[in-house]
C-alpha positions in Angstrom: 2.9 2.8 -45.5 3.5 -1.1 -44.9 1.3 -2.4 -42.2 4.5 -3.4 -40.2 5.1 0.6 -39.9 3.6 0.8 -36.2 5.4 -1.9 -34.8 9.0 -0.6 -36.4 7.6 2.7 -34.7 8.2 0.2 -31.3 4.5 -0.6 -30.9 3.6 -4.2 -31.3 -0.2 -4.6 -31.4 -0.5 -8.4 -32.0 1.7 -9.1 -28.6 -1.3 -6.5 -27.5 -3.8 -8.6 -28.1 -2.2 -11.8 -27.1 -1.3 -10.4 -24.0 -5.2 -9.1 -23.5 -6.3 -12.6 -23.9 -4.0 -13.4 -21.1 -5.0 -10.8 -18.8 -8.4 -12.0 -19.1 -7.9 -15.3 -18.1 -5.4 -13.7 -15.0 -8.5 -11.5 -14.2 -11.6 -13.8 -14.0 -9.7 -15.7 -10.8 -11.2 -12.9 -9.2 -14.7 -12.9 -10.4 -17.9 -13.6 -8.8 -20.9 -13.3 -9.8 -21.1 -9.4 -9.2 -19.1 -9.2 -12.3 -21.0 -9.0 -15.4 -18.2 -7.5 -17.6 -14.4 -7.9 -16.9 -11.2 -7.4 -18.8 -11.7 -7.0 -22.8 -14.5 -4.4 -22.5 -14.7 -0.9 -22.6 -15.6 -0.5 -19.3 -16.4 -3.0 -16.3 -19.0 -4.0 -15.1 -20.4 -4.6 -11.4 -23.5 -5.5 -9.6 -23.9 -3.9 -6.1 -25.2 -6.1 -3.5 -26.5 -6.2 0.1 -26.1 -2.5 0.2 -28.8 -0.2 1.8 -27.7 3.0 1.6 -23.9 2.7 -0.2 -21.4 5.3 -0.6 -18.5 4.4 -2.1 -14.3 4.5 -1.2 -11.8 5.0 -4.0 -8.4 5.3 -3.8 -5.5 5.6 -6.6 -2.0 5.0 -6.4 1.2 3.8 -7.4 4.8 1.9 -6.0 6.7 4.7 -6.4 10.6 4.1 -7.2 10.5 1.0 -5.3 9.6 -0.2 -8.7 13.3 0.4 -9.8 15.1 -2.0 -6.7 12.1 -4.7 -7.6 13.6 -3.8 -11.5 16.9 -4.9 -10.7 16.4 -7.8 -8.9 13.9 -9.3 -11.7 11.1 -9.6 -9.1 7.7 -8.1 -10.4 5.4 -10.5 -8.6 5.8 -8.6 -4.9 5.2 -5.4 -7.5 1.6 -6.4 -8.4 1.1 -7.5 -4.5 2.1 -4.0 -3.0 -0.1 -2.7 -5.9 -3.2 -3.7 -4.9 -2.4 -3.6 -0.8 -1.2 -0.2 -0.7 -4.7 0.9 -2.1 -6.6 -1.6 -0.3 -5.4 -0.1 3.0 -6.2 3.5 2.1 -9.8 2.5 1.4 -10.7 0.6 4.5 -9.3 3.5 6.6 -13.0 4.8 6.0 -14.7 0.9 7.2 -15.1 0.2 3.4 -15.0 -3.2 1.5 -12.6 -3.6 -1.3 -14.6 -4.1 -4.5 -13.0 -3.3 -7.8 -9.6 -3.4 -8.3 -8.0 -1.6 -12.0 -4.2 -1.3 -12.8 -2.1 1.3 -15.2 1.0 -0.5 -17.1 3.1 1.6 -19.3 6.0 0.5 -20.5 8.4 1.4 -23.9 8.2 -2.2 -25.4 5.5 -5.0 -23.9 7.8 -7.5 -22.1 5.6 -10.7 -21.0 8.1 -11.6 -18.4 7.5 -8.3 -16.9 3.7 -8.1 -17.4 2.9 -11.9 -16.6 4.2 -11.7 -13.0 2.9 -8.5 -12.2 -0.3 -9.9 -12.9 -0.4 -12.7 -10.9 1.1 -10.8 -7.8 -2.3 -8.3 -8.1 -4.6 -11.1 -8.7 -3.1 -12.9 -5.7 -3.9 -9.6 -3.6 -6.7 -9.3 -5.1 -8.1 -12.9 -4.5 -6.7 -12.8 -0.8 -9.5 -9.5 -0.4 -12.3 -10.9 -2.4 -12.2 -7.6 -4.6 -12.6 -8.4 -8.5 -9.7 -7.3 -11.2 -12.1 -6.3 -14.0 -10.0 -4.4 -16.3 -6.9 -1.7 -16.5 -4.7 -0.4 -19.4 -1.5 -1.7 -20.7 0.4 0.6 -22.9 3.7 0.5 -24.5 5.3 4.1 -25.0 8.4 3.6 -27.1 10.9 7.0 -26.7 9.2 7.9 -23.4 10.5 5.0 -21.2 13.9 3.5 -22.0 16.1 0.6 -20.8 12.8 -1.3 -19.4 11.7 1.0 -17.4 7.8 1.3 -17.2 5.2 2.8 -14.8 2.5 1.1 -12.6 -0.5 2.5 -10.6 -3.7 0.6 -9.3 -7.1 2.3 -8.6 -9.2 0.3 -6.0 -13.1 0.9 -5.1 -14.6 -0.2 -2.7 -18.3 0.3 -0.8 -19.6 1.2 2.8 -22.4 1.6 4.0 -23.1 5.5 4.4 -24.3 4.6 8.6 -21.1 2.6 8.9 -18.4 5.0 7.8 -15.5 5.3 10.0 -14.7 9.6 9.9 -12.8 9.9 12.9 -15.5 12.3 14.3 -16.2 11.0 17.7 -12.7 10.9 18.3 -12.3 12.5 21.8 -9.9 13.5 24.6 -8.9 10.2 25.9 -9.6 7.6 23.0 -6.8 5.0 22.6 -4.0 4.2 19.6 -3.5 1.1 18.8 -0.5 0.4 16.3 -0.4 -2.5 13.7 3.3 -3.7 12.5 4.5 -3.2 9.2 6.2 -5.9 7.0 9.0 -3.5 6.7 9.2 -0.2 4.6 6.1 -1.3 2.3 6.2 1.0 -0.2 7.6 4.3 0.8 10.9 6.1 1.4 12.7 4.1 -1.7 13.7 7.3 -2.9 16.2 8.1 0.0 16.7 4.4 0.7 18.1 4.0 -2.8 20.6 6.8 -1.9 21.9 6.0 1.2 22.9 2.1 -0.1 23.8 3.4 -2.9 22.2 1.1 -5.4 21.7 2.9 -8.2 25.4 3.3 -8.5 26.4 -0.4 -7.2 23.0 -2.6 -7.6 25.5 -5.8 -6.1 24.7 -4.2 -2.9 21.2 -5.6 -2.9 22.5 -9.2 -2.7 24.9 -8.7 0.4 23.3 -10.9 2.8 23.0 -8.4 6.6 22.9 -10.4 10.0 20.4 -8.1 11.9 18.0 -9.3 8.5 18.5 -12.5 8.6 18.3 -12.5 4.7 20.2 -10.1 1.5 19.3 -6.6 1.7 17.4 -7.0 -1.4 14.8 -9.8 0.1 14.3 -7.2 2.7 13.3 -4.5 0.2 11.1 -6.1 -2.0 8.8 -7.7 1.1 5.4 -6.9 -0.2 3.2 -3.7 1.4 1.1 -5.8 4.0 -2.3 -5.7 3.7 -4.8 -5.1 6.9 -8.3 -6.0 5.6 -8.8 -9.0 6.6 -7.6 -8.6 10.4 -9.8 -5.0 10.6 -13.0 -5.7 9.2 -14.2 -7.8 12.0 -13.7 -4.8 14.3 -14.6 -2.1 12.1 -18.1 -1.0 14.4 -15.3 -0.6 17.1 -12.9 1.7 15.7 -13.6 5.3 15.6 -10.7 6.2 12.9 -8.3 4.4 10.9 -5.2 5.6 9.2 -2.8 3.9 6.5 0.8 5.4 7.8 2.4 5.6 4.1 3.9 8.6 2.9 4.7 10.9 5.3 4.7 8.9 8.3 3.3 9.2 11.8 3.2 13.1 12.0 1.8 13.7 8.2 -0.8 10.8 8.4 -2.0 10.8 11.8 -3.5 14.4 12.4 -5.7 13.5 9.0 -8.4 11.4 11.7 -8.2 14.2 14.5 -11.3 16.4 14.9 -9.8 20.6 15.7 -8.5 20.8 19.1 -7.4 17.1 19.1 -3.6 15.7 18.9 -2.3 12.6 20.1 1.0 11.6 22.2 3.1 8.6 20.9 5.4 6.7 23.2 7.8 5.9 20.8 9.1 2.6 23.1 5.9 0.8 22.7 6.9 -1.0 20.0 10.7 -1.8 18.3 10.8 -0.9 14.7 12.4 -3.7 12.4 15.8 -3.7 11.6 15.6 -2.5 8.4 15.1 1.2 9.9 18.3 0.9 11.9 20.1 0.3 9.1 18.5 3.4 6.7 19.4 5.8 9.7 22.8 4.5 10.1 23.9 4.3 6.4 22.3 7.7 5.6 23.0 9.7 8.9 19.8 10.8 9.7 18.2 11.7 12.5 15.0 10.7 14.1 12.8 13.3 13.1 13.5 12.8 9.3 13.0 8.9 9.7 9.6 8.9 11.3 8.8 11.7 8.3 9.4 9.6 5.7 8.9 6.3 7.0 6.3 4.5 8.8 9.3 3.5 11.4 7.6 -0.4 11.7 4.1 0.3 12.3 1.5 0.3 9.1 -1.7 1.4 10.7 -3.0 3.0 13.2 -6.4 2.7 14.9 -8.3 4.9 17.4 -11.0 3.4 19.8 -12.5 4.2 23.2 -10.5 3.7 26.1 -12.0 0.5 26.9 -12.2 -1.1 24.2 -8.7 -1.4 23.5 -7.9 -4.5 25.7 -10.4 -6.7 23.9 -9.2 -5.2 20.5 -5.8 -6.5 21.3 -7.4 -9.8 22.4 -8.8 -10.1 19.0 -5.6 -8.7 17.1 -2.7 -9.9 19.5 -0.5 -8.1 17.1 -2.0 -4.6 18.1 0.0 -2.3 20.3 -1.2 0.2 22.7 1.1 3.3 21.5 -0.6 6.5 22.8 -3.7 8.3 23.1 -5.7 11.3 22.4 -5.2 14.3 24.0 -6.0 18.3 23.9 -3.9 20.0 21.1 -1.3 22.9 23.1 0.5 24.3 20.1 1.2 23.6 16.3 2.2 20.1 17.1 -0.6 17.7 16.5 2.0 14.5 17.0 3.6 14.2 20.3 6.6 12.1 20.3 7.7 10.3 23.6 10.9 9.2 23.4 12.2 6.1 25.1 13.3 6.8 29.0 16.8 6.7 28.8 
């Protein structure tokens, strides 16, 4: 068998290789000192400092189908962005600091142009965090994907120090929520949303520029997963739980903080979700339980903290809205929604 027989099999390994070399040089933006072996090796390798007593916060996940709208409007870079957010956001939900960050790429045939931006969204992400890219797996798949479609997933780690962990068990009868906005749908829903515009049948609909967006339903799509770090972790020995509203929404993500015997009432006119949501409900005909099931409905975290502490919470984070509170759970329903008077 000729030496060229794994690359007609659709496997190229040299555009491997070249590509690795290029990763590498993507990857050591990110590195500090506490990395002492990055992308190219088996494994990496980091040096935990200026811990005590660390425990450390992992989390693993992927874009879900909003990779196929960011697919057919050629825009990967957002990709690597919501890539390394999304995970980010799930491990400081327990007062951690974003560490290591490794990525999954699996693709038919290795296309640069889809690799090389991806990488440079997640080392922006990862640069904006301080938290080191130090390795990942690329792998072309030839007869499992087809027609450029690929698969992408991130793992982040990160460390807290086991005193400091936020566990959301001195939540109590009383305690405060406090909601952060959104950029939009981040990166869940995109199933549905995909269906109710229609774009898998008519893709043109992404560029139709909408007036309540102020930009092409497309630009609004692909706005990358926003990323709370740096806004929380100044405040973290104030909050008493933390939780990343992704899949699921509100009533799937919030009860995941409460001790037994806890729920919380939400006063759904403290804060306007952005147009975008509007729009899903009216294109799809859906009604207001479904949305806030499956979307976060404009808010991408919430926080629990001690009634007064909330007010100089907001000082610090003028962005933060009070949006309920914490009280004895009555029946199933661990997520009280208050709808707006009227």
């Amino acid at each position: 068998m000729s030496s060229n027989a794994y690359r007609s099999a659709g496997v190229d390994l040299q555009a491997v290789d070249s590509l690795k070399e290029q990763i590498g040089a993507f990857a050591s933006l990110t590195h500090g000192s506490e990395v002492l072996k990055g992308v190219g090796a088996f494994a990496g390798l980091y040096r935990l400092r200026n811990y005590k007593n660390p425990v450390l916060a992992a989390s693993t996940d992927g874009v879900g189908t909003k990779l196929k709208v960011a697919s057919l409007l050629g825009h990967y870079e957002s990709l690597g962005i919501d890539l390394v957010n999304l995970n980010v956001n799930d491990v400081i939900t327990c007062g951690a600091k974003p560490l290591l960050f490794l990525d999954y790429i699996s693709m038919g045939r290795l296309d640069p142009q889809v690799v090389e931006p991806l990488l440079r969204g997640m080392v922006w992400a990862c640069r904006e965090v301080g938290c080191a890219l130090v390795g990942g797996e690329t792998a072309q798949m030839p007869g499992l994907y087809n027609n450029g479609d690929f698969d992408l997933a991130g793992t982040v780690i990160g460390a807290v120090e086991e005193g400091a962990i936020i566990d959301g068990e001195s939540v109590k009868e009383g305690d405060v929520l406090l909601g952060l906005p959104s950029s939009g749908l981040h990166t869940n829903g995109f199933s549905l949303v995909r269906k109710v515009f229609g774009i898998d049948e008519d893709p043109s609909v992404l560029y139709q520029r909408h007036e309540e967006l102020g930009h092409t339903l497309g630009e609004e799509l692909i706005t990358p997963h926003r990323c709370y770090y740096r806004m929380l972790e100044p405040h973290y020995s104030q909050l008493k739980a933390v939780a990343h509203i992704s899949g699921g929404g509100l009533p799937s993500n919030i009860p995941r903080l409460l001790p037994q015997g806890l729920a919380v009432q939400i006063r759904l006119d403290a804060w306007e979700p952005q147009p975008i949501f509007g729009m899903i409900q009216k294109a799809g005909g859906l009604d207001d339980q479904e949305m806030y099931q499956v979307f976060n409905m404009g808010l991408g975290m919430v926080l629990i903290c001690e009634h007064d502490r909330w007010a100089s919470l907001q000082r610090a984070m003028p962005e933060a809205m009070v949006i309920g509170e914490v009280v004895k759970q009555q029946s199933d329903e661990r997520v009280q929604m208050q709808p707006s008077p009227g």
